[in-house]
gemmi code that builds the backbone of each chain (N, CA, C; Angstrom):
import gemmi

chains = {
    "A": [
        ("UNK", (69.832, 14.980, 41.163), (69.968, 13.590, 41.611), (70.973, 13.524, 42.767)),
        ("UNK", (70.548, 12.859, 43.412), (71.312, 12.690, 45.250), (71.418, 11.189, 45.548)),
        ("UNK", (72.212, 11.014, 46.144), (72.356, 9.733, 46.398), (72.267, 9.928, 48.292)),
        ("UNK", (71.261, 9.379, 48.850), (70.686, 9.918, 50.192), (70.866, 8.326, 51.704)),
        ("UNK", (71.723, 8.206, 52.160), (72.130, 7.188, 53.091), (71.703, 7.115, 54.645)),
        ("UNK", (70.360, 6.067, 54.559), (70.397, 6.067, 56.039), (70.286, 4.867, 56.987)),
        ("UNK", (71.105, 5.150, 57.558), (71.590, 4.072, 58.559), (70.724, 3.780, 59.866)),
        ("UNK", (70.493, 2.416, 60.264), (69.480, 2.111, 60.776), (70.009, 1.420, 62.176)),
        ("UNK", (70.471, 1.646, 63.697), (70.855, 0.827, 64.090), (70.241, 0.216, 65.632)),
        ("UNK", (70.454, -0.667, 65.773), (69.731, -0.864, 67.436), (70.250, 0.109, 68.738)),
        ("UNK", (69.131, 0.232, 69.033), (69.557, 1.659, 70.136), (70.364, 0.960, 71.431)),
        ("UNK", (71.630, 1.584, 71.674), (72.451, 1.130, 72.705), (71.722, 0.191, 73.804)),
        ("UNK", (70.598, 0.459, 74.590), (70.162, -0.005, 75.850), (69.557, -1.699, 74.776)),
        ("UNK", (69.106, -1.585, 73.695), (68.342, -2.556, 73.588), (69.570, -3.628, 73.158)),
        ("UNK", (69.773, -4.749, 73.354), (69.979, -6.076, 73.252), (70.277, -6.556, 71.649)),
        ("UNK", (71.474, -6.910, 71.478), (70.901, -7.221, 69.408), (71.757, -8.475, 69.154)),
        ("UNK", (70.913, -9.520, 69.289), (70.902, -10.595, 69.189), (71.840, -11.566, 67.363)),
        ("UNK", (71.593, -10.554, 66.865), (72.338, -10.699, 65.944), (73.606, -9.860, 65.749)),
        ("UNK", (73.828, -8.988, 66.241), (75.201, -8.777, 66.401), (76.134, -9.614, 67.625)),
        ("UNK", (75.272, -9.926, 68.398), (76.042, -11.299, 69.480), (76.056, -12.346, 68.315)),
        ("UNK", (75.490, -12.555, 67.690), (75.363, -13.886, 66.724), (76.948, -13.655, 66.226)),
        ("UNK", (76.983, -12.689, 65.594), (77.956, -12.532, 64.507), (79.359, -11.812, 65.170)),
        ("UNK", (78.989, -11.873, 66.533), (80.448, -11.649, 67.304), (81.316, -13.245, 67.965)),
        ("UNK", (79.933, -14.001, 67.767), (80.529, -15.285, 68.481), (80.959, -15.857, 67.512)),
        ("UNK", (80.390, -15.950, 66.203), (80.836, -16.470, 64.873), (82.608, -15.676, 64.942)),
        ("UNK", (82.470, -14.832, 64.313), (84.253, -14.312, 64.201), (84.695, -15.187, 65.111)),
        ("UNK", (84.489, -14.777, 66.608), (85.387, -15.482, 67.509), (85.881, -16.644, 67.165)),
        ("UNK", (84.591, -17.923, 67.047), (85.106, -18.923, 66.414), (86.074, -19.182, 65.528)),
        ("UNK", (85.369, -18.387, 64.496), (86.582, -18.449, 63.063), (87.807, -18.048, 63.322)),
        ("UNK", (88.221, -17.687, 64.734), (89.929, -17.224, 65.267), (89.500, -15.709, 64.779)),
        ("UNK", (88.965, -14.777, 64.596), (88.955, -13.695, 64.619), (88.599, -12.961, 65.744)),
        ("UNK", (89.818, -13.315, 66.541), (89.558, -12.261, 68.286), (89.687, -11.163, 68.165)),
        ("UNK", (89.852, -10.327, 69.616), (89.843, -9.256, 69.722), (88.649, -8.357, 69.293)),
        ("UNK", (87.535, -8.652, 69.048), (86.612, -7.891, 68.762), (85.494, -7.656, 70.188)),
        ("UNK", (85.106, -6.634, 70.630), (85.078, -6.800, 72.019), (83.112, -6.709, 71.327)),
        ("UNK", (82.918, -6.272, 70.783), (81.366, -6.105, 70.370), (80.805, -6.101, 68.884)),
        ("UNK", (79.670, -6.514, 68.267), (79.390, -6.186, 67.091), (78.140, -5.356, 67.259)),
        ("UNK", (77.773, -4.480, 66.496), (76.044, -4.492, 66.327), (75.730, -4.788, 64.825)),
        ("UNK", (74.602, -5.011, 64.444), (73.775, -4.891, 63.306), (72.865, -4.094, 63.283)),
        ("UNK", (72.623, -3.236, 62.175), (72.133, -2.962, 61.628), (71.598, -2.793, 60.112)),
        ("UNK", (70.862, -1.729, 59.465), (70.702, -1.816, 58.351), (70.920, -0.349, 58.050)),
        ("UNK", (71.380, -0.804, 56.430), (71.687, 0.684, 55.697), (70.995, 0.392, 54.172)),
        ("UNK", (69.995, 2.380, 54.021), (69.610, 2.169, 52.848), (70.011, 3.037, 51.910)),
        ("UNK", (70.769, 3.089, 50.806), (70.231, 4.213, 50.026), (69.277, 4.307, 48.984)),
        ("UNK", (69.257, 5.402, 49.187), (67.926, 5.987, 48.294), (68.443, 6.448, 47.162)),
        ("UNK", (67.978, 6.895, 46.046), (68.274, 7.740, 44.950), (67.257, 8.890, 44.434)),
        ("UNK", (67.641, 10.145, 44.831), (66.468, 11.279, 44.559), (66.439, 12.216, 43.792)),
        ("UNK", (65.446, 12.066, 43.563), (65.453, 12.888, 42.201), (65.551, 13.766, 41.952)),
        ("UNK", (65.750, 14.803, 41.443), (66.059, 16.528, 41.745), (66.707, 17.014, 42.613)),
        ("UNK", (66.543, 18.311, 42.822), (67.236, 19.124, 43.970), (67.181, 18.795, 45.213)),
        ("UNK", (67.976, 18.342, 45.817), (68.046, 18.397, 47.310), (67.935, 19.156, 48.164)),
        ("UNK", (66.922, 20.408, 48.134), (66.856, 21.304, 49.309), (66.302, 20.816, 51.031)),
        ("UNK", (66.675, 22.037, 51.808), (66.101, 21.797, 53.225), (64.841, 21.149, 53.246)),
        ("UNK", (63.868, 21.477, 52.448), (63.036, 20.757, 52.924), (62.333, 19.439, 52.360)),
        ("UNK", (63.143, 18.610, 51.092), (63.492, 17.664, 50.687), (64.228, 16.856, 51.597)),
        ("UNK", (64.801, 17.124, 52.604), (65.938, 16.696, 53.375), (65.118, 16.123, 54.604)),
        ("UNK", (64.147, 17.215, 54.678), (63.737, 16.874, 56.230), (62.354, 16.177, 56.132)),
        ("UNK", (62.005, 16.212, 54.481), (60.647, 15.042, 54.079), (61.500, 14.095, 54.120)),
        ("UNK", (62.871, 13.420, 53.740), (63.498, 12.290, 53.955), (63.638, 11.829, 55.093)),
        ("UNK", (63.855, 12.856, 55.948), (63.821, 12.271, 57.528), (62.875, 11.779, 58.156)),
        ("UNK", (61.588, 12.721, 57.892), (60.133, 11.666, 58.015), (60.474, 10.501, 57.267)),
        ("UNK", (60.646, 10.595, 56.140), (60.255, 9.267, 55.603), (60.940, 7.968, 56.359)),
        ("UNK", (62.670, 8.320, 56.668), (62.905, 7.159, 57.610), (61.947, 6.777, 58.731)),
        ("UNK", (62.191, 8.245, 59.700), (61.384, 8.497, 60.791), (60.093, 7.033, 60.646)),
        ("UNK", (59.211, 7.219, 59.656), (58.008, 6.313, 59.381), (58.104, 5.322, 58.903)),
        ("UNK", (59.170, 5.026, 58.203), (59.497, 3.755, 57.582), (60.196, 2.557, 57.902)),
        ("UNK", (61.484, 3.503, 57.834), (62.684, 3.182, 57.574), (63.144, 2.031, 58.839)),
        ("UNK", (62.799, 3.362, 59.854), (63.844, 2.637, 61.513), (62.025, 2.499, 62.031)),
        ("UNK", (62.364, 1.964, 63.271), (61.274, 1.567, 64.415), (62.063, 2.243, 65.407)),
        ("UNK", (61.707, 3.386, 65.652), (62.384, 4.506, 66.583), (62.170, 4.090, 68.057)),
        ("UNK", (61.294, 2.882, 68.437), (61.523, 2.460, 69.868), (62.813, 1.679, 70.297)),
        ("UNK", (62.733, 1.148, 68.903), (64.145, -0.027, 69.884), (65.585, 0.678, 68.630)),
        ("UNK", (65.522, 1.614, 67.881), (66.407, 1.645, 66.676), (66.792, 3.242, 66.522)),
        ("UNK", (67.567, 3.529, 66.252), (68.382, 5.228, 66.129), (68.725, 5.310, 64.626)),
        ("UNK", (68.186, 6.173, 63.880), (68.626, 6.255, 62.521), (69.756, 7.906, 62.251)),
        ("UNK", (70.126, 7.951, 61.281), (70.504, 8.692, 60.729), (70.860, 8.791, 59.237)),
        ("UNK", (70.427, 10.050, 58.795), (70.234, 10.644, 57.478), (71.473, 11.399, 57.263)),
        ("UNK", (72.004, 10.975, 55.980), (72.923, 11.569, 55.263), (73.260, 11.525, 54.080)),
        ("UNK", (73.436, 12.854, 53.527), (73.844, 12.858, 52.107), (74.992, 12.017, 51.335)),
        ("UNK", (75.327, 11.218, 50.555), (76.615, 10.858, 50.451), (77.395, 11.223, 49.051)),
        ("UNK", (76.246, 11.741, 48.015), (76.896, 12.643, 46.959), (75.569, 12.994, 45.808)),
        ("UNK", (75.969, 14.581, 45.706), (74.704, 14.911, 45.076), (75.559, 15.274, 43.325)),
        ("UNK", (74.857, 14.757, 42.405), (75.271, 14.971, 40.803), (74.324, 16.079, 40.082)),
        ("UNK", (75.232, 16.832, 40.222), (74.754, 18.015, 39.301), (74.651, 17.792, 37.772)),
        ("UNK", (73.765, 18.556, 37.312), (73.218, 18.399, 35.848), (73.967, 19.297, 34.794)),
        ("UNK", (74.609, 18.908, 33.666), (75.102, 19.831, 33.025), (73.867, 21.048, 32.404)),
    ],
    "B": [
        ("UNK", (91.358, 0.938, 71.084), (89.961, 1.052, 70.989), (89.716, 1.315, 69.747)),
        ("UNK", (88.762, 0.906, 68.916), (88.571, 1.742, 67.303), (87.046, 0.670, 67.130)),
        ("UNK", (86.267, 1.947, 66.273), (84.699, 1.064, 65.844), (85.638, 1.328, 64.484)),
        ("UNK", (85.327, -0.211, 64.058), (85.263, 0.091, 62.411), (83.929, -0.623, 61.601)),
        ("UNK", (83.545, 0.147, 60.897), (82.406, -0.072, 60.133), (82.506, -1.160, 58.796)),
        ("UNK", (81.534, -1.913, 58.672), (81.370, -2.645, 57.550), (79.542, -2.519, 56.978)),
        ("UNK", (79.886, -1.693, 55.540), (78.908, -1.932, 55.160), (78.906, -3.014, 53.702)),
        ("UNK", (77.550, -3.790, 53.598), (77.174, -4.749, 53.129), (76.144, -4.286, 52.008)),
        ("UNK", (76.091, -4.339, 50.555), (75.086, -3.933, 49.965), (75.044, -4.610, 48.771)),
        ("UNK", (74.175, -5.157, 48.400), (73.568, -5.963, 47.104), (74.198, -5.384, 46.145)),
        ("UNK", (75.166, -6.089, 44.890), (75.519, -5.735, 43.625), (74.622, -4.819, 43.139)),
        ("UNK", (75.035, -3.949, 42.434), (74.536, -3.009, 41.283), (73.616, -4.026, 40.564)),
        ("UNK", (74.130, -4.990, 40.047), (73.433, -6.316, 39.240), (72.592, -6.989, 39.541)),
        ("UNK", (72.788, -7.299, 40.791), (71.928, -8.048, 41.684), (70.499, -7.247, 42.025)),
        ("UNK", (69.459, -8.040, 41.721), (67.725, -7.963, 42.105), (67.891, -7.480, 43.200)),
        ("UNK", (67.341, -6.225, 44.176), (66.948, -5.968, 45.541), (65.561, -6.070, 45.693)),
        ("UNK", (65.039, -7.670, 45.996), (63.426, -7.171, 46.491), (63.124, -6.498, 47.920)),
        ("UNK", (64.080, -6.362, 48.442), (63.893, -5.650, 49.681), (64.069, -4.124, 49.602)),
        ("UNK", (65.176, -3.718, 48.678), (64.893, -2.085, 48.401), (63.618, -1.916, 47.239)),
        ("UNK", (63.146, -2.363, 46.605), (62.144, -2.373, 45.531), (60.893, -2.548, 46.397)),
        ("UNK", (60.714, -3.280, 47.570), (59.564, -2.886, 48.586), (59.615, -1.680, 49.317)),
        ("UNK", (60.366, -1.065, 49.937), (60.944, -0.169, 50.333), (60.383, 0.806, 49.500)),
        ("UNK", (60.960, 1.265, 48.054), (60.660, 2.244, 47.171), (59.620, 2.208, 46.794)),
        ("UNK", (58.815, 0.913, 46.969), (56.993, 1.204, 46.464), (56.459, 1.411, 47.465)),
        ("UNK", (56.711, 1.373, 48.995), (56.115, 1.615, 50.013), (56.227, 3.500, 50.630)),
        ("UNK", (57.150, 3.581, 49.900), (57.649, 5.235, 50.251), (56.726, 5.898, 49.226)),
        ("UNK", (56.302, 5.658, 48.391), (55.757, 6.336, 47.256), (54.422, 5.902, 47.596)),
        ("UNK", (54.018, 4.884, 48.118), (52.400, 4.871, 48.652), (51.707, 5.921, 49.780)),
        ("UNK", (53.506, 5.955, 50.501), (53.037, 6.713, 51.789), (53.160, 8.430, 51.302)),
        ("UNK", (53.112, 8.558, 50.311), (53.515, 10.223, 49.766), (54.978, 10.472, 49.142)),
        ("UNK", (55.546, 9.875, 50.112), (57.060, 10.181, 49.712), (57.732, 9.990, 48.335)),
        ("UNK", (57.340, 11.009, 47.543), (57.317, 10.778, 45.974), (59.064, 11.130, 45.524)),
        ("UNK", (59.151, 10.883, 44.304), (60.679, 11.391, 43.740), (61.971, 10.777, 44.223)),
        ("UNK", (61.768, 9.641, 44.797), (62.155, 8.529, 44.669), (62.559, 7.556, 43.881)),
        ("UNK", (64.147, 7.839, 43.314), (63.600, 7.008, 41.857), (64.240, 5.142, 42.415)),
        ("UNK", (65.645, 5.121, 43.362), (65.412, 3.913, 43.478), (66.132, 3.878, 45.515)),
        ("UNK", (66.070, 2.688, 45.327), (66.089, 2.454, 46.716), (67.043, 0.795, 47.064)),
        ("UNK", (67.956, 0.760, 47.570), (68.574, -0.569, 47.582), (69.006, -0.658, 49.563)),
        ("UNK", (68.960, -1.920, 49.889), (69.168, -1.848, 51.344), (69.774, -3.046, 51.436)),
        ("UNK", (70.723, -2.672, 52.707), (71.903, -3.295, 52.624), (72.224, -3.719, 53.946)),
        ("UNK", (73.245, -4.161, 54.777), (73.822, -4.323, 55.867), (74.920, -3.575, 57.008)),
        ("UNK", (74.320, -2.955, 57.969), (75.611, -2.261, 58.178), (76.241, -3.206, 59.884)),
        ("UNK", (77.451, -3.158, 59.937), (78.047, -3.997, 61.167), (78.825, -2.991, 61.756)),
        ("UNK", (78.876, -2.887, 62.776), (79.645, -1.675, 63.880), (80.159, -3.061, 64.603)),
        ("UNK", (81.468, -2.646, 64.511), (82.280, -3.583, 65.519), (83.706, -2.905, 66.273)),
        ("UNK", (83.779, -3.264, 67.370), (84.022, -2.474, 68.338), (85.551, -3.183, 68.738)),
        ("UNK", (86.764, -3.050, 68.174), (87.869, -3.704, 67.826), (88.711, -3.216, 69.334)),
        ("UNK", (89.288, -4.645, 69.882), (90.232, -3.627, 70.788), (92.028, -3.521, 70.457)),
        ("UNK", (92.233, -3.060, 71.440), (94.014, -2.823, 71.049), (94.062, -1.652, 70.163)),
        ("UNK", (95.146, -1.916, 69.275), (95.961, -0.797, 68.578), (95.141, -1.523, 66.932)),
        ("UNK", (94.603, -0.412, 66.132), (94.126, -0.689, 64.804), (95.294, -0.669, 63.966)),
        ("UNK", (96.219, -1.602, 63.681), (97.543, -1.954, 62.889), (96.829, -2.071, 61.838)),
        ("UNK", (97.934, -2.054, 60.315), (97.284, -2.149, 58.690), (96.855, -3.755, 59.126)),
        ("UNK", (97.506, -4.881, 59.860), (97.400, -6.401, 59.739), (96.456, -6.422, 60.070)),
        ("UNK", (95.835, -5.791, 61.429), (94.595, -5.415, 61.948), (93.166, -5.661, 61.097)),
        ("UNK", (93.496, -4.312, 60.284), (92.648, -4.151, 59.420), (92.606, -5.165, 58.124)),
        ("UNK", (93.472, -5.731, 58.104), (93.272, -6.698, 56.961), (92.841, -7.662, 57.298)),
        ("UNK", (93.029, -8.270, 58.344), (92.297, -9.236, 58.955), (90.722, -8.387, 59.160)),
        ("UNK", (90.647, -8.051, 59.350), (89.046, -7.568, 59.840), (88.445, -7.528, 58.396)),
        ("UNK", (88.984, -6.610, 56.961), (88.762, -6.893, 55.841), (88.283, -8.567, 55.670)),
        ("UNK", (89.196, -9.917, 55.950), (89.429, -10.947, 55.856), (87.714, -11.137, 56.513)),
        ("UNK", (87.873, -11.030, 57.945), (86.784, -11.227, 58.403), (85.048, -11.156, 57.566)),
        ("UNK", (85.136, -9.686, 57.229), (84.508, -9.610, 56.796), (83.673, -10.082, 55.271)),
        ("UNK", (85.237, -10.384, 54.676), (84.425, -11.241, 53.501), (84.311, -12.483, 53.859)),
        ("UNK", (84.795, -13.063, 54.586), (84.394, -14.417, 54.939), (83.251, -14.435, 55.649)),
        ("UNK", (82.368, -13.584, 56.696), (81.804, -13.922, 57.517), (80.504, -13.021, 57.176)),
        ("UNK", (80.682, -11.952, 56.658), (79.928, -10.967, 56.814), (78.943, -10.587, 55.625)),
        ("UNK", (79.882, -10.769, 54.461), (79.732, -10.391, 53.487), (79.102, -11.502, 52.367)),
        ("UNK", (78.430, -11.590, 50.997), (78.135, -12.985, 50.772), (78.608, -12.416, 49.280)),
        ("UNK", (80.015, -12.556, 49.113), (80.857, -11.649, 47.820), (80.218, -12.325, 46.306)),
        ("UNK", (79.298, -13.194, 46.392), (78.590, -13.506, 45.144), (77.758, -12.305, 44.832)),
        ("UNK", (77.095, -12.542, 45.579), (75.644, -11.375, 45.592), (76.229, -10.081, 46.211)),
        ("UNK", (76.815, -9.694, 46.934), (77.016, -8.460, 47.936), (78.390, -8.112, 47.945)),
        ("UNK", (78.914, -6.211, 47.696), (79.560, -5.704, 47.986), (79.808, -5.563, 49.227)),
        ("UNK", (81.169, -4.936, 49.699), (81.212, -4.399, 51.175), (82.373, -3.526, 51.459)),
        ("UNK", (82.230, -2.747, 52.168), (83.431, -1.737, 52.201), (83.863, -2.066, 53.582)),
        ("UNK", (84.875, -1.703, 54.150), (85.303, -1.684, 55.644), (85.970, -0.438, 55.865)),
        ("UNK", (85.756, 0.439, 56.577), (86.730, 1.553, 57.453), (86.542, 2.032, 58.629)),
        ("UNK", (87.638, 3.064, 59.221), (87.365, 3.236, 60.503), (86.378, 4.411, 60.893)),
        ("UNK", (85.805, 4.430, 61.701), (85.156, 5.560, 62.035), (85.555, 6.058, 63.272)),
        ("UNK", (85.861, 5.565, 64.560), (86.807, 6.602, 65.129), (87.494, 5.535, 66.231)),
        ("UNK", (88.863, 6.600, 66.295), (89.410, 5.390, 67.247), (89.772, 6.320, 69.236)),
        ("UNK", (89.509, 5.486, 69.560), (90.035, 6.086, 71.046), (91.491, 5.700, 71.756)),
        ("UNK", (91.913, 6.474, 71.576), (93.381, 6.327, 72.144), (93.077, 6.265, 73.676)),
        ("UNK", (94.164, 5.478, 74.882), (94.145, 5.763, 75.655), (94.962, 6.306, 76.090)),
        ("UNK", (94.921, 7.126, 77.465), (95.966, 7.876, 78.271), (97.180, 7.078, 79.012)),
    ],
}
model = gemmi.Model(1)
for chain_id, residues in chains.items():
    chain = gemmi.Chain(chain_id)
    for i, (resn, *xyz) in enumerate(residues, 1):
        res = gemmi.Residue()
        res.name, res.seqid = resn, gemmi.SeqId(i, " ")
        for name, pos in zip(("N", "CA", "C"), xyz):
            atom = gemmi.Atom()
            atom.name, atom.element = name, gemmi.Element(name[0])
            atom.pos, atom.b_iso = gemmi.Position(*pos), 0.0
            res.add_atom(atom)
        chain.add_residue(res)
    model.add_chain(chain)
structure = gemmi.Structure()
structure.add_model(model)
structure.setup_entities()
């Protein structure tokens, strides 16, 4: 069992309308100094068994196809803790 | 200069119909052994000046007030890297 994290975010060149949203909001609320926000999304997964190489890199398809929209979005895959079985 | 990260993710308790679509859609597409799937929010914000503890507590502050919806949703805040200047 793995606990498997991937982060989903708008690719630098593209525009993200909701992280301007939620940079003008702070501002308002007196929370300056923030020069940018972005949004994105984060998922984890929970997997079942062994985590080998090529468990790892069927997860990466799976974002790859799912997860992100790789035209306007940059993902990344990462482990964040795997529980070994007594 | 410093990005600090805020991630946003549905209670343990709390219903995810958005990771529960997610996890039946991964398992339609092949991607089996999957046992669960929860999706969440992530915010990259791009802080300027010097990252002081007040700093960060305010940005903490920020974030549960603005970011976060602490009924339904956890959230963590930390830094991920800071740029000093010359």
């Amino acid at each position: 069992m793995a606990r498997v994290v991937v982060d989903v975010m708008p690719k630098q060149a593209i525009l993200d309308p909701q992280g301007r949203a939620v940079a003008g909001a702070l501002e308002r609320l007196g929370f300056g100094g923030i020069a940018d926000v972005r949004q994105g999304k984060r998922f984890e997964l929970e997997v079942d068994g062994e985590l080998t190489e090529e468990r790892l890199a069927e997860l990466r398809r799976a974002a790859e196809t799912l997860l992100a929209n790789t035209v306007i979005e940059d993902f990344t895959v990462r482990v964040e803790h795997v529980t070994t079985q007594a």
